[in-house]
C-alpha positions in Angstrom: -37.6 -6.0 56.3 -35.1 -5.3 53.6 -36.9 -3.0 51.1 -34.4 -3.0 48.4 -31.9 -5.0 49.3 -30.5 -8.5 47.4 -32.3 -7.6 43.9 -31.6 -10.3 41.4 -28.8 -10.7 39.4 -30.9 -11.7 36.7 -31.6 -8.6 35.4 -28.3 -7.0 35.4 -27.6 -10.0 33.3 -30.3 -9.0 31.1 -29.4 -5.5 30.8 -26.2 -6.1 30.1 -26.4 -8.7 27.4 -29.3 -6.5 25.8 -27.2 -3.2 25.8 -24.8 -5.4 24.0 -27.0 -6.3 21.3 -28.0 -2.7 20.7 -23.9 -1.9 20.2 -23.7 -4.7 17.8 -26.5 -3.4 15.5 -25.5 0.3 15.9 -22.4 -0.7 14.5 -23.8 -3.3 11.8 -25.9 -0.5 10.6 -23.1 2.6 10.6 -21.2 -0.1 8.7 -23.8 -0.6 6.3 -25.0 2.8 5.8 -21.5 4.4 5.3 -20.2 1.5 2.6 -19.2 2.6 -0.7 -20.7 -0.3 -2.8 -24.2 -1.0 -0.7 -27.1 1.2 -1.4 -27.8 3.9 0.5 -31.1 5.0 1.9 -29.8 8.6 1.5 -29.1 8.0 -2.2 -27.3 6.2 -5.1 -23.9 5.6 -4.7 -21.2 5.2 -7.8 -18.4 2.5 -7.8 -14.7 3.6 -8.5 -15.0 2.6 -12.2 -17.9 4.5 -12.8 -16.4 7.4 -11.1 -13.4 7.2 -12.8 -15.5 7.2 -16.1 -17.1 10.7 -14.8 -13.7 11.9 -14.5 -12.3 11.2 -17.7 -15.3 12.2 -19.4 -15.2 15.6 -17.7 -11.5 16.0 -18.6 -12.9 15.4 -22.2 -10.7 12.1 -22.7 -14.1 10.2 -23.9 -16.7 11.1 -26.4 -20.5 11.2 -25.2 -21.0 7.7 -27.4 -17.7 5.9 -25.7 -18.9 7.3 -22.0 -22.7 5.9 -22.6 -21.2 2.5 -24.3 -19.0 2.2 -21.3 -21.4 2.9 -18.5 -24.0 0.2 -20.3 -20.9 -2.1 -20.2 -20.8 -1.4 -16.6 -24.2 -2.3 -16.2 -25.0 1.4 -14.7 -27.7 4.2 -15.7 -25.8 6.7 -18.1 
């Protein structure tokens, strides 16, 4: 008797093409997570115009009034 011996190829198949899957969806969701412009589980994340807004507005180059109109026009929370 051959206790052992000749498993199937089958399930190295198997194996193999699930250990693929798994790589495809770790690196679907790392993409996903780590994007600039998708939500975040972690948190709200600002697009380049509104973060350039936050930067003029802190160097004092917009009023309060022309920051809020502008971040409405964006179609963000002020």
């Amino acid at each position: 008797m051959m206790w052992g011996y000749g498993m199937n190829p089958v399930w190295l198949w198997i194996y193999g093409l699930l250990s693929l899957g798994a790589t495809v969806v770790l690196i679907v969701w790392t993409v996903r997570v780590f994007r600039n412009d998708s939500p975040s589980p972690v948190g709200p994340r600002t697009t380049d115009a509104r973060r350039i807004l936050d930067e003029r507005y802190a160097r004092g180059e917009l009023t309060a009034e022309q920051y809020r109109q502008q971040v409405t026009d964006l179609g963000e929370q002020p």
